[in-house]
N, C-alpha and C positions, 0 to 999 in steps of 0.2 A: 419540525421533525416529521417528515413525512416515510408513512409503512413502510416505501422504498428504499427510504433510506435507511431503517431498522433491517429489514431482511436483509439489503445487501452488505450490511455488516457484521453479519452472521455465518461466522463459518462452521464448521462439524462440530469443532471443541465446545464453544460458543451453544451453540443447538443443543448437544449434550447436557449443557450443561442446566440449561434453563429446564429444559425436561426435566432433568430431576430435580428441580427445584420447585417445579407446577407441580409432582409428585407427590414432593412430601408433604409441601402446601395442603395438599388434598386429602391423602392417605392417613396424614398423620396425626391432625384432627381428626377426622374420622372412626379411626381406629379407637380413640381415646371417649369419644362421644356414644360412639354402636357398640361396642362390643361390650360384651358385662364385664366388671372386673373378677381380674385374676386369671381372665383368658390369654392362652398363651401368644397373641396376634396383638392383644389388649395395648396399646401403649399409656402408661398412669400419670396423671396431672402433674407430676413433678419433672417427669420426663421433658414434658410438651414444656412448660417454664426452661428448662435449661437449654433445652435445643431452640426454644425462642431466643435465650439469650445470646446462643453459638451465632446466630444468624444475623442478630443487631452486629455483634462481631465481627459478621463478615461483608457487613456493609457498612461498617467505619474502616478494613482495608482492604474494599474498595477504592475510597476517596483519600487514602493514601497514596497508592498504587497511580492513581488517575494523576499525579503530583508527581508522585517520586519515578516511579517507572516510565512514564511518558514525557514530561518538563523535568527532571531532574531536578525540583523543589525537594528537599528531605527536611522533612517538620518533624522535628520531636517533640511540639503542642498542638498535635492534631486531638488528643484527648481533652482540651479546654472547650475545643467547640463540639465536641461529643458529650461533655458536663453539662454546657449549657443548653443545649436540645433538651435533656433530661430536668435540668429546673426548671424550664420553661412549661413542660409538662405536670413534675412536681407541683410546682404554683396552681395548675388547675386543678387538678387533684386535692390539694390540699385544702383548695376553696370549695370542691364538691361535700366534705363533710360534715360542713356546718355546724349546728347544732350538736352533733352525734360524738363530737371531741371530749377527751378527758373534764375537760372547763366549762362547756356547754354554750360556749362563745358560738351566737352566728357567722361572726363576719370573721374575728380574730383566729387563726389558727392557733392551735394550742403553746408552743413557743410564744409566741408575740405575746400571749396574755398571760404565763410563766416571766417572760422577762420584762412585763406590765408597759409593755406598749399602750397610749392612750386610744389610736386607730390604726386603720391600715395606712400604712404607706401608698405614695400614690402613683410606685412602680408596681404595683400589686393588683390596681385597677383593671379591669376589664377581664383579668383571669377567671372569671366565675363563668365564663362564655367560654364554649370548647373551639370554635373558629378562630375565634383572637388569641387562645394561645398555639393552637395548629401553625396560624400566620407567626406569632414570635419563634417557632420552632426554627423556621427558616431564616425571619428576617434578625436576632440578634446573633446567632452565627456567622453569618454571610454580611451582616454591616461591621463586624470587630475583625475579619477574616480581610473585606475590601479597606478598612483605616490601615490593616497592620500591613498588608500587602502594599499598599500603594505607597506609603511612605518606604518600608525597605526596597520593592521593586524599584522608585524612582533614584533612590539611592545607592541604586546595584549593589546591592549588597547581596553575597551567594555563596554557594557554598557551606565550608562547617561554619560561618561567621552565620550566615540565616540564620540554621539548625540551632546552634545557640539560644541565638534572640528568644527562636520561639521557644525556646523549652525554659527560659524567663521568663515570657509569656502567660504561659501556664503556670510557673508557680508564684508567681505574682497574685494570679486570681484564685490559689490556692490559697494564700495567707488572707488575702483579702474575703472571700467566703469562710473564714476560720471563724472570722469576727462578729460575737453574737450583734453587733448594733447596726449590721451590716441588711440585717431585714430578709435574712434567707437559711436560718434556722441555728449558725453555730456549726458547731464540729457536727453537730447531733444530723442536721441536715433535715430530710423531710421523711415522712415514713407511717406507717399507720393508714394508707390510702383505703376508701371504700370503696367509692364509684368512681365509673371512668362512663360517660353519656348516659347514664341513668342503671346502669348494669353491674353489679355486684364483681370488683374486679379480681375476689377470691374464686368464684363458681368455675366451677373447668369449662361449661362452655363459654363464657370471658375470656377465660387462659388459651382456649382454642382457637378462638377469634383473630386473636392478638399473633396466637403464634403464625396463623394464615394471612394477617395481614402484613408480617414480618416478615414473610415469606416472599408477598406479592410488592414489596419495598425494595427488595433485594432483587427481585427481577427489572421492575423500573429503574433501581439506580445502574443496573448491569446494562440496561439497553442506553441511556444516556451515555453512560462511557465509552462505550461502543461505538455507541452515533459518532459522539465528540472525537475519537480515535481515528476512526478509520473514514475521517471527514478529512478537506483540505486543512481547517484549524488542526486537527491532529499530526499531520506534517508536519507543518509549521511548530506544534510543541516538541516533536522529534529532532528539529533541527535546533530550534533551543537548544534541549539535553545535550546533543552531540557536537554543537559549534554555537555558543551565545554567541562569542559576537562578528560572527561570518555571519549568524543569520539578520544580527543586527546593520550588518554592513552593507548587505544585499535590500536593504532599506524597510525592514518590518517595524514593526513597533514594539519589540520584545515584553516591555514592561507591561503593555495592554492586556496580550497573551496572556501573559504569566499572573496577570492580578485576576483575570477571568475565570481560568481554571482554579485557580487558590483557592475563590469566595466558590463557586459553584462547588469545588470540594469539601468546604466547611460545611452549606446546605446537610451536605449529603451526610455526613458524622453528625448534625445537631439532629435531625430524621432517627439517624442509628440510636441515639440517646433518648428520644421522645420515645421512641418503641422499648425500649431498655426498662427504663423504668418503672413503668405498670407492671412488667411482667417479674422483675428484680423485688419490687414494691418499696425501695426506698432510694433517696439519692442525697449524698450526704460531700464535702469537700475532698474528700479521698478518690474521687474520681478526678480531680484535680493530678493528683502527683504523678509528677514528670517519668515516674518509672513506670506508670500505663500508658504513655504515649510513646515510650522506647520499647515495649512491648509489642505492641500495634506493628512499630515497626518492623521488629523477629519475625511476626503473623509473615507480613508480605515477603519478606529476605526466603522463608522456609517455603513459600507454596509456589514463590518465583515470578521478582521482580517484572512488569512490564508485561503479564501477561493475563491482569483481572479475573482469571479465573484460578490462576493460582494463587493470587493474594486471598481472595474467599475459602480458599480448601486449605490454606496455611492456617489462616483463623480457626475454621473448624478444627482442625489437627491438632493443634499447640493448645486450643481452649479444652479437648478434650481430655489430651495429653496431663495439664495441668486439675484439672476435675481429678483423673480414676490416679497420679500419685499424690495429690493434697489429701486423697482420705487413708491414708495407712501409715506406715512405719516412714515410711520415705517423704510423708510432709515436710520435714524441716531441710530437706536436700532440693527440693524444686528447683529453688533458681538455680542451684550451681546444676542441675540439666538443663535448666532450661537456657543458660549459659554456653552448656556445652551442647546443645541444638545448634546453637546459631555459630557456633566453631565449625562445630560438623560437616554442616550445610556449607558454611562459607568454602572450606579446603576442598571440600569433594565433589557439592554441588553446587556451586557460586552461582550456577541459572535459576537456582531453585528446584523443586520436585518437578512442579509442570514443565517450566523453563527447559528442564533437562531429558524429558519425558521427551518434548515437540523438536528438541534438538535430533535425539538418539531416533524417532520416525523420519522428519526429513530426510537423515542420512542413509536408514536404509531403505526408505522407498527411491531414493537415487540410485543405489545399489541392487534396486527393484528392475526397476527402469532400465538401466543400462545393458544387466541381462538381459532384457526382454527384447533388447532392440539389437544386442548380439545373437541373441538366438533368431530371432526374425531376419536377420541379414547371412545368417549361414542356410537356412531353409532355403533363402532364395535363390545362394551361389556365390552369394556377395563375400568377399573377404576383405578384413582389413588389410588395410596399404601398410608395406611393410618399409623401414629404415632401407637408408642406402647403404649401410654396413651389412644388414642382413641377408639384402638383395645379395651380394658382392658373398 
């Protein structure tokens, strides 16, 4: 992936967009670090946690978007391989506390030695090292993402028959993580984290770190979409969406395609869940359930399908949406708004926000344009050619 090929995939919106994302990256630690509290500029450490969270958010729909909007994959288990980013993480975590646990177990994390584990398990190995779980972050997402993909791709299977599958999927590995003997904490899950590479992952500037590097994830996973999009393979996943098997017929390999993008899309949600985590500080099997992975997909339907920058501003929107009514009277009414969001949007706005945004410009920078080339053609003298009824 060469600069060239990043910038020329960059257009206004695109540009836009990444600026304010280097912005708040910068501003908003910053703020949170320099300024004394209570300052009115001041942004406070719970702040920087949530909007870190917003941001993990909006880089699992991303890798939705990069599926659904561009190959016409719609996964409703794109949340299993956003869990597992997060216990993958978890598991290091959990191995940084050592001694320092309820039970004073070196090796045993507090659960294991509660439900008298004799050692560790020896999928649990090598987590005490922060590179080998970085590497699992990507590599068990993206190996369960290419098993599930290649079998359904080769099987063309598509459609709400995919969607389905994978939303079995997901709660398949939902009952299965329920299960204390299962070696990944129980319903209870993981939580209690201290350090994250030697650095206390309660202190705000930890939190700040986290939210800046959550930031700087969100810009890389943006530029790969991008690359991938507006590349020949991006085509190529266009004409998937809009004619499988004319583009099959014209002799591509559609299945290759579509298993490439899938796993490269799982990457990017198990990343969104590794950064989730530390900053959340616990990750338990409820990230599992299939109604966060239909949520996800609301995110990208509301900020507007096919256009990655509206699937990140859906995210933000709908997660903030749901934050400032879950704290008051109107808690228990959420879903049915958040129900009637996705009504709303579907009848009125079926492009999405952005979707409908870059629609309602094109049309009237045409209607820009056209004046301007009517007015330039009367200046000169020029008139348009008129009907042979009018002539007459």
């Amino acid at each position: 992936m060469t600069p060239h090929m990043l910038t020329r995939s960059l257009d206004r919106g695109a540009t836009i967009f990444l600026a304010v994302v280097v912005a708040c990256g910068i501003l908003i630690p910053l703020s949170n670090l320099l300024l004394p509290a209570g300052s009115f500029l001041q942004v406070p450490t719970y702040l920087v946690a949530l909007w870190g969270k917003y941001v993990c958010y909006a880089i699992l729909a991303l890798s939705i978007d990069l599926i659904w909007g561009y190959c016409g994959i719609l996964s409703l288990g794109h949340g299993a391989f956003f869990a597992l980013g997060g216990y993958a993480m978890g598991m290091y975590l959990m191995r940084q506390i050592g001694s320092r646990g309820v039970y004073g177990n070196p090796i045993l994390p507090d659960f294991m030695v509660f439900l008298n584990y004799s050692k560790l398990p020896w999928y649990w190995y090598g987590f005490d090292m922060f590179w080998f779980a970085a590497l699992m972050v990507l590599i068990v997402p993206g190996l369960l993402a290419f098993c599930f993909g290649w079998l359904a791709f080769r099987s063309r299977v598509t459609g709400v028959y995919l969607s389905i599958i994978t939303q079995a999927m997901t709660y398949a590995l939902l009952l299965a993580f329920f299960r204390n003997d299962f070696g990944f904490g129980g319903n209870n899950g993981m939580t209690d984290f201290k350090d994250i590479l030697g650095f206390n992952v309660q202190a705000e500037g930890t939190r700040a770190a986290l939210f800046a590097l959550s930031c700087l994830a969100l810009i890389a996973g943006f530029l790969i979409c991008r690359a991938i999009v507006s590349s020949k393979l991006g085509k190529v996943l266009i004409a998937v969406r809009d004619a499988e098997s004319r583009t099959r017929f014209l002799g591509y390999r559609v299945e290759s395609y579509k298993l490439f993008v899938f796993t490269v899309s799982a990457c990017m949600a198990g990343v969104a869940g590794a950064l989730y985590v530390p900053q959340v500080g616990i990750i338990n099997p409820s990230e599992f359930a299939p109604g966060n992975s239909i949520e996800a997909v609301i995110w990208v339907a509301v900020g507007g399908r096919g256009t990655l920058v509206g699937a990140a501003l859906g995210a933000v929107v709908v997660n903030y949406a749901k934050t400032f009514f879950t704290s008051g009277m109107l808690a228990p009414y959420w879903l049915f708004m958040l129900g009637a969001m996705f009504i709303l949007v579907t009848l009125l706005l079926p492009k999405g926000i952005v979707g409908t945004f870059n629609a309602w410009w094109d049309s009237s920078k045409e209607r820009r344009d056209a004046a301007t080339i009517a007015s330039a053609a009367a200046e000169d003298g020029v008139a348009e050619p008129k009907m042979a009824e009018e002539a007459q």
